[in-house]
C-alpha positions as CSV (number, residue, x, y, z in Angstrom):
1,X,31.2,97.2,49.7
2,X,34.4,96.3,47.8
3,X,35.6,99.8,47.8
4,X,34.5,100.2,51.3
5,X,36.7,97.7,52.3
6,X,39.5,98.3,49.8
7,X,40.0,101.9,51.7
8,X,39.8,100.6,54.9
9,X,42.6,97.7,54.2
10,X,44.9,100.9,52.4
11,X,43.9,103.6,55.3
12,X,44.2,101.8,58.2
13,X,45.8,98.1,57.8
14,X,48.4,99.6,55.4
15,X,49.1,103.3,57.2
16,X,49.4,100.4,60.4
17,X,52.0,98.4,58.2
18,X,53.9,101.3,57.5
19,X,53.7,102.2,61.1
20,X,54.9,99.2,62.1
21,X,57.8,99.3,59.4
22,X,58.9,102.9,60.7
23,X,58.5,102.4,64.1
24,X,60.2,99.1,64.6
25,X,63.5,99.7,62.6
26,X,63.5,103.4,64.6
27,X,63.7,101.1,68.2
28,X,66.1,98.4,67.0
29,X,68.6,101.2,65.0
30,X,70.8,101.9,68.0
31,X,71.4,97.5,68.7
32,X,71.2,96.6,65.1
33,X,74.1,99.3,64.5
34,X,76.3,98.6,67.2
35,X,75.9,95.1,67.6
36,X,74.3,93.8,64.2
37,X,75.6,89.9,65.4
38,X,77.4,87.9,63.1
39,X,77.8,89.0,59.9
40,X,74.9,90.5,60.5
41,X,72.5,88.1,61.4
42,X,70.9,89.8,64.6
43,X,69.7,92.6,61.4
44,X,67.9,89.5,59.9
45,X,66.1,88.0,62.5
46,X,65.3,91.5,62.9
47,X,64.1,91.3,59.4
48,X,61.9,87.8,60.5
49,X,60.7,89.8,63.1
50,X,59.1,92.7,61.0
51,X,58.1,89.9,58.3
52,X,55.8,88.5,60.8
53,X,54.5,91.7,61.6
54,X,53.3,92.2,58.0
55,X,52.5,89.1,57.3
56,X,49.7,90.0,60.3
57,X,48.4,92.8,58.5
58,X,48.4,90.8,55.3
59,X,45.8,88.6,57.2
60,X,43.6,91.6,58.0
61,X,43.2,93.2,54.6
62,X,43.1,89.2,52.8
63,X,39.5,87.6,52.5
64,X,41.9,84.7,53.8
65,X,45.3,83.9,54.1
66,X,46.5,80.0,53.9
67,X,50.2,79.1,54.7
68,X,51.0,75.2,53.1
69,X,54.4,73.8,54.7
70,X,56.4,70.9,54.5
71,X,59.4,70.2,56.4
72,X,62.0,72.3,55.6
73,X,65.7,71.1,55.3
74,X,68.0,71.4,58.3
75,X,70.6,73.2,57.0
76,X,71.1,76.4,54.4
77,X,69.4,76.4,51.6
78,X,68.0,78.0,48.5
79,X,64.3,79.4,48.4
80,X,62.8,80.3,44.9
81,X,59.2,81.9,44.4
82,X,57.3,83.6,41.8
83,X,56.7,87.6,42.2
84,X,53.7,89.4,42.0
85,X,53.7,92.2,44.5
86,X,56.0,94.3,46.6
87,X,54.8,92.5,50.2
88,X,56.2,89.5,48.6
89,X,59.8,89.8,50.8
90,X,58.0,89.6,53.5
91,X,56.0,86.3,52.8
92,X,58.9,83.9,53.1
93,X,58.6,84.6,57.4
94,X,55.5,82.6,57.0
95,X,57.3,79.3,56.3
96,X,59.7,79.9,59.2
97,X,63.1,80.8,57.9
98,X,64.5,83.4,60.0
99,X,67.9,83.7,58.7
100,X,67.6,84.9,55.3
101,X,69.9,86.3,52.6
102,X,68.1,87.6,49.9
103,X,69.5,88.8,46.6
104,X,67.4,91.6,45.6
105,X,68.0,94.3,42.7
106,X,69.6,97.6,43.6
107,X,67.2,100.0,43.7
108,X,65.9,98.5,46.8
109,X,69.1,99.9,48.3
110,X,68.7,102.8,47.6
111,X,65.5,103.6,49.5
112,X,66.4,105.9,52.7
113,X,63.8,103.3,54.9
114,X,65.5,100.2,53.7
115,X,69.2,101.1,53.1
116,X,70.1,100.8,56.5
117,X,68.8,97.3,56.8
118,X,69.6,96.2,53.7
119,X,73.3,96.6,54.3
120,X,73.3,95.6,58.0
121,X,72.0,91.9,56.7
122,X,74.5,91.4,54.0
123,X,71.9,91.2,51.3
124,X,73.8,91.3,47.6
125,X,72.4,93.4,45.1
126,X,72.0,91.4,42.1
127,X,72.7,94.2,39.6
128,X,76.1,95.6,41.5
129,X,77.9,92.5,42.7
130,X,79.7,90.2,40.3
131,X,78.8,86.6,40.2
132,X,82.1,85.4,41.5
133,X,81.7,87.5,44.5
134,X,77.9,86.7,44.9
135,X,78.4,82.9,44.8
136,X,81.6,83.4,47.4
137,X,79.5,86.0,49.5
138,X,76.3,82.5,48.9
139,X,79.1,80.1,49.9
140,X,79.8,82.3,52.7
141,X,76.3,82.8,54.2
142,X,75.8,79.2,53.4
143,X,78.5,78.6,56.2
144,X,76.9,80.3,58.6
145,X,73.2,78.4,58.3
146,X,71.8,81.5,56.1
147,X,69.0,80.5,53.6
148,X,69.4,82.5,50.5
149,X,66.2,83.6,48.6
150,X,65.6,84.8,45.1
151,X,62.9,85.7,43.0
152,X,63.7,84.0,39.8
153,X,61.6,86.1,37.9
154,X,63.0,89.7,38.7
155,X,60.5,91.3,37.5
156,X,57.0,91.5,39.5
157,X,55.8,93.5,36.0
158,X,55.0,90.1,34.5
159,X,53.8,87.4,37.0
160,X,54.1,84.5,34.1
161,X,57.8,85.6,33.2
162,X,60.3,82.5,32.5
163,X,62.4,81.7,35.5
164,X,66.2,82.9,35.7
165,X,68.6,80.3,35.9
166,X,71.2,82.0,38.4
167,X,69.4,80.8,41.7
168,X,69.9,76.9,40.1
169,X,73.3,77.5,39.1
170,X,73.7,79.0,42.3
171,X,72.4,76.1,44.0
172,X,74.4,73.5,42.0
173,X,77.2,75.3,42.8
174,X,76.8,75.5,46.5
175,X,75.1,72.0,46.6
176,X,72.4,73.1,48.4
177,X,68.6,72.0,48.2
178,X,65.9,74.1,46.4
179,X,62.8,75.3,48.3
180,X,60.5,76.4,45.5
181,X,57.2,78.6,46.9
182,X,54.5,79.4,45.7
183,X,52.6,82.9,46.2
184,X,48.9,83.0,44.7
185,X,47.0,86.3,45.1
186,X,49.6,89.4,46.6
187,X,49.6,90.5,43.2
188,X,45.5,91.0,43.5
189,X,46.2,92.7,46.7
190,X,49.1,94.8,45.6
191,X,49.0,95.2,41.9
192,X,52.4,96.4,40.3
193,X,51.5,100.8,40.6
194,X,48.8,101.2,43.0
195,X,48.8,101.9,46.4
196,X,45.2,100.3,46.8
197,X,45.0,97.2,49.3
198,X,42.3,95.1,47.7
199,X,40.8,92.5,49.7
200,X,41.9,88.9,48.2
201,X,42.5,85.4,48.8
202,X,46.5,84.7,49.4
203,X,47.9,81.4,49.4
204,X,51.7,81.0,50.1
205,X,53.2,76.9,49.7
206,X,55.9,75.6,50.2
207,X,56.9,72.2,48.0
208,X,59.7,70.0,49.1
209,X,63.2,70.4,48.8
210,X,65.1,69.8,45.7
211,X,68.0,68.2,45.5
212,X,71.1,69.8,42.3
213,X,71.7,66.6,42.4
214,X,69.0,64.9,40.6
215,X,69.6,67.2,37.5
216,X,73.0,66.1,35.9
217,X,75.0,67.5,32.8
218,X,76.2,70.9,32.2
219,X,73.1,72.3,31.4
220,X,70.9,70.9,35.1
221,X,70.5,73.8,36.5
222,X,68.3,75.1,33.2
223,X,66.1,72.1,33.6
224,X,66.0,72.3,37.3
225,X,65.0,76.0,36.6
226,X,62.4,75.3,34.0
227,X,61.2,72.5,36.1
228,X,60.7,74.3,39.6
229,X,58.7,77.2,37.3
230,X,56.0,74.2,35.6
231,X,55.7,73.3,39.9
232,X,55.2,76.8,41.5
233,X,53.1,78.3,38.3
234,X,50.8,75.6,37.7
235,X,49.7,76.0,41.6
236,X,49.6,79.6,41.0
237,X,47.4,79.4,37.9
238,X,44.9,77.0,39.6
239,X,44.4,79.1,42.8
240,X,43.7,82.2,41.1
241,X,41.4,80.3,38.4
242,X,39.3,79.7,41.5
């Protein structure tokens, strides 16, 4: 039965997914290319849009799928998670931000599907730009109500990897509250290499904000950054000890 419904979540709920992916950037090329908004933020509400449509099919391959929110701040933030698993970018729809910069590495941009979009929304690549011109290009976004979201960990290879300071100093920085999130179980879904879509219990959660502010001294942002990882991981661990 697990098979069973492993190859129907990859056959039809993913081949769907992908149809969805395709078929939706194909309708909104010609508007999103002419007219791509401000700096391009009609590209990522476009992005929100699609999110939402995974985050769909996410819910029909998952055993179950809980979403735990708290208010989020009113302005631009920045929104830290662990990474497991490549559906991962599109989780963050699910606690309502729908203008989002995401820092990302490069090789993302280099995929024919995703180039286009990834360029239209002014998303950095982490590997190309330097950090002066990322935290002006932040600083920029920032200004214009963007929330800017990074995967501390880089890597979805090893899901208990240290967090990366650069989203805290980033944060300090800008002055700008963190939203850590935590994502339990896309990684049993997705594991890093396959293209298998097992059947698994997801749970995405949102903690409240952080303020730079309460970490003081040159050296904050590490704590801050060693801090927000102890928060998301040790939810992580206990969901998938279940």
């Amino acid at each position: 039965m697990k098979y069973f419904r492993t190859a129907i979540n990859t056959l039809l709920w993913g081949s769907g997914a992908l149809l969805w992916l395709g078929l939706s950037t194909l309708c909104a090329f010609p508007v999103l290319y002419f007219w791509p908004g401000k700096d391009g933020q009609r590209v990522r509400k476009f992005v929100y849009i699609q999110s939402k449509g995974i985050l769909f099919f996410i819910r029909l391959c998952a055993k179950k799928l809980t979403v735990e929110k708290t208010d989020a701040p009113l302005g631009p933030c920045v929104v830290t998670a662990n990474h497991q698993s490549a559906l991962d970018l599109y989780t963050v729809a699910a606690l309502g931000f729908d203008n989002v910069l995401y820092i990302t590495k490069g090789w993302v941009f280099k995929l024919p599907f995703f180039r286009f979009v990834m360029n239209g929304a002014g998303y950095i690549d982490a590997e190309k730009t330097p950090p002066q011109i990322m935290l002006e290009q932040c600083r920029k976004a920032a200004q214009n109500g963007c929330a800017i979201m990074l995967f501390p960990q880089g890597s979805r290879k090893n899901p208990q990897a240290r967090f990366k300071s650069g989203a805290f100093f980033l944060a300090e920085q800008l002055n700008l509250p963190v939203v850590p999130m935590a994502i339990s179980g896309t990684g049993k879904m997705l594991p890093v290499g396959s293209i298998w879509l097992r059947a698994s219990r997801v749970v995405l959660k949102q903690f409240e904000p952080i303020s730079p502010r309460s970490y003081s001294g040159e050296l904050g942002h590490l704590k801050m950054a060693q801090d927000v990882k102890k928060k998301i991981m040790d939810f992580v661990n206990t969901q998938e000890a279940k």
